[in-house]
SERO-758777 format. One record per residue (C-alpha): x, y negated, z negated. Coordinates in steps of 0.1 Angstrom, whole numbers, padded with zeros to 4 digits, always signed. Layout:
// SERO-758777
XYZ...
This chain:
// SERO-758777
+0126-0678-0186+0111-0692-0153+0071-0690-0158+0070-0678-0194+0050-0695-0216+0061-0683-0248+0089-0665-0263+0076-0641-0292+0108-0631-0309+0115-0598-0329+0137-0599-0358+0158-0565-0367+0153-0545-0398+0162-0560-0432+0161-0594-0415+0135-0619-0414+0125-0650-0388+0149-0674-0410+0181-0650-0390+0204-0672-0368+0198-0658-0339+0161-0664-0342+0165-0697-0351+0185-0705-0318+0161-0695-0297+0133-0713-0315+0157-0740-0308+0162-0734-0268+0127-0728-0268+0115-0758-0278+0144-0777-0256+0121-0764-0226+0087-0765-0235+0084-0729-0240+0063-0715-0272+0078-0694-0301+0074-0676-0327+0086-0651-0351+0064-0631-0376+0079-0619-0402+0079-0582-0401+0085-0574-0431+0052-0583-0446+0026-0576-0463+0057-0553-0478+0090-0539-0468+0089-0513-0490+0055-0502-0468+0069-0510-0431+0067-0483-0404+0069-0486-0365+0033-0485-0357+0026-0512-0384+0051-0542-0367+0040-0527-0331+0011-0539-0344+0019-0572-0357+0037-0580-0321+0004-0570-0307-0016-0591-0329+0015-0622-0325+0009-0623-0286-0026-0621-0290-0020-0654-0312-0002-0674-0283-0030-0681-0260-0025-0676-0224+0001-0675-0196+0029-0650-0192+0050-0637-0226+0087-0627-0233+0095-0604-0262+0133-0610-0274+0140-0581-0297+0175-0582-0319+0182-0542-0331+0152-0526-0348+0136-0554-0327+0145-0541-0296+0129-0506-0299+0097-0521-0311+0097-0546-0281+0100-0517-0253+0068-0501-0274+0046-0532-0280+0053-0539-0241+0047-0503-0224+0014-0502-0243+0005-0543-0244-0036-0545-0251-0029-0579-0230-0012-0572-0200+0004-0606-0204+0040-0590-0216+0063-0606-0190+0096-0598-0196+0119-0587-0223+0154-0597-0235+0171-0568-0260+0201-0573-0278+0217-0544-0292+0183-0526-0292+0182-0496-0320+0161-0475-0291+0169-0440-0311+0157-0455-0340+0149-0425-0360+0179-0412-0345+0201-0440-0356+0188-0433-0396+0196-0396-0395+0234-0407-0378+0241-0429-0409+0221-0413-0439+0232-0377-0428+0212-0348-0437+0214-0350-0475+0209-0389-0478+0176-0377-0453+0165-0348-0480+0167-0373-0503+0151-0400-0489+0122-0377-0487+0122-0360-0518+0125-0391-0532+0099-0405-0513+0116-0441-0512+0152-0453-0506+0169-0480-0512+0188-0507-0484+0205-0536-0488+0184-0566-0472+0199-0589-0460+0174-0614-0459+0169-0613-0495+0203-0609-0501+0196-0575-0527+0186-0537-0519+0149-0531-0515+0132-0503-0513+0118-0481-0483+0092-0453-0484+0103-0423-0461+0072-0432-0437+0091-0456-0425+0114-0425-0409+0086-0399-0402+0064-0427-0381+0094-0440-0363+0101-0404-0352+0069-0404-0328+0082-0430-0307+0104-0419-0275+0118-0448-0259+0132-0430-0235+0099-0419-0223+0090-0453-0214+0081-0463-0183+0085-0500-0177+0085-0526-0146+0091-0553-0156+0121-0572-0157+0148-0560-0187+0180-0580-0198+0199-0558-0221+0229-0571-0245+0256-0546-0259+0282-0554-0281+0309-0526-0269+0321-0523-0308+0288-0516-0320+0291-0497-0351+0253-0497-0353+0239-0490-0324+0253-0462-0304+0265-0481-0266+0263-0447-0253+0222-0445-0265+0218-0482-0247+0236-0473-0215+0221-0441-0215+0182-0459-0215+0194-0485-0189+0205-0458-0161+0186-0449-0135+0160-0486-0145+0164-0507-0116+0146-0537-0134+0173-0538-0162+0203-0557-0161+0225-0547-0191+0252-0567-0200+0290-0553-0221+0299-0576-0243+0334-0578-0266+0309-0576-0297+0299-0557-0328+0263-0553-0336+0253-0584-0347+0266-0599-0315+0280-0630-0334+0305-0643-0309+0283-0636-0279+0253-0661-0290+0264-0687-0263+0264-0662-0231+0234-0648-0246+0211-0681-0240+0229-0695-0209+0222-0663-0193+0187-0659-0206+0178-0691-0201+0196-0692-0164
């Protein structure tokens, strides 16, 4: 994290700023000096959420942190918004970026799991229901969540700056053939296998040494 000023950190969907992993590097974070923080994305609702709305709240978060050189860290769903918020940051002060198990087919990844008919549904429905985690019961969604995420290509993303990339291999989640797929052919990401699943549990320790290296 040598010359960041502040670590704005991106929680993954059904999750909140209260998740483990979040509160470990709010914890490394302040060991060094460096500024955090978290929003919580799902408010106002997370029935209402789509991409373009928490894009929009990381905007407004860096914004919020004053000046000198950010890092996005993005767990899952926050990992594909963290690409987006960066490749089209109002600020220009979006530093660097640390992804772990990043959901970068996003759309793609609710299609895999629903299948067709649960993705009929969710649209004729016009809401479906997950469980969240954070709130420990299912919640409801409203299919723009699906239709906006749809728009964004992360694979058409042209980024420079630097990229650390953590994979669980046993991801049952996120596809490791989507992530490894994204991080060929980037020369400024360094993507690192780990014996994980997709909350990458056991791998929390050699995720902050080598972040924080």
């Amino acid at each position: 994290m040598t010359g960041i000023r502040h670590v704005v950190y991106l929680h993954g969907f059904a999750s909140s700023p209260a998740s483990s992993k979040a509160r470990r590097f709010a914890k490394e974070c302040a060991a060094r000096g460096i500024g955090f923080s978290c929003p919580d994305l799902n408010e106002p609702s997370f029935e209402t959420i789509t991409a373009t709305r928490m894009i929009a709240q990381t905007h407004a978060e860096i914004a919020a942190t004053g000046d000198g050189p950010v890092a996005l860290v993005g767990s899952s769903l926050g990992g594909f918004l963290a690409v987006h918020a960066a490749a089209h940051d109002p600020t220009g002060r979006v530093a660097r970026l640390v992804l772990m198990a990043p959901a970068f087919d996003f759309g793609g990844n609710r299609l895999r799991q629903l299948g067709e008919h649960g993705i009929d549904r969710w649209r004729a429905e016009g809401s479906l229901e997950f469980f969240h985690y954070a709130h420990n019961q299912p919640r409801r969604v409203w299919f723009k969540l699906y239709e906006d995420a749809a728009q964004y290509d992360a694979f058409a993303l042209q980024l420079s700056l630097p990229i650390q990339i953590f994979q669980g291999r046993n991801d049952d989640t996120v596809l490791p053939s989507t992530v490894a797929s994204w991080a060929d052919g980037r020369p400024n990401v360094e993507l690192t296998w780990l014996d994980d699943g997709h909350q990458l549990a056991e791998s929390v320790e050699t995720i902050i040494a080598k972040t924080f290296a």
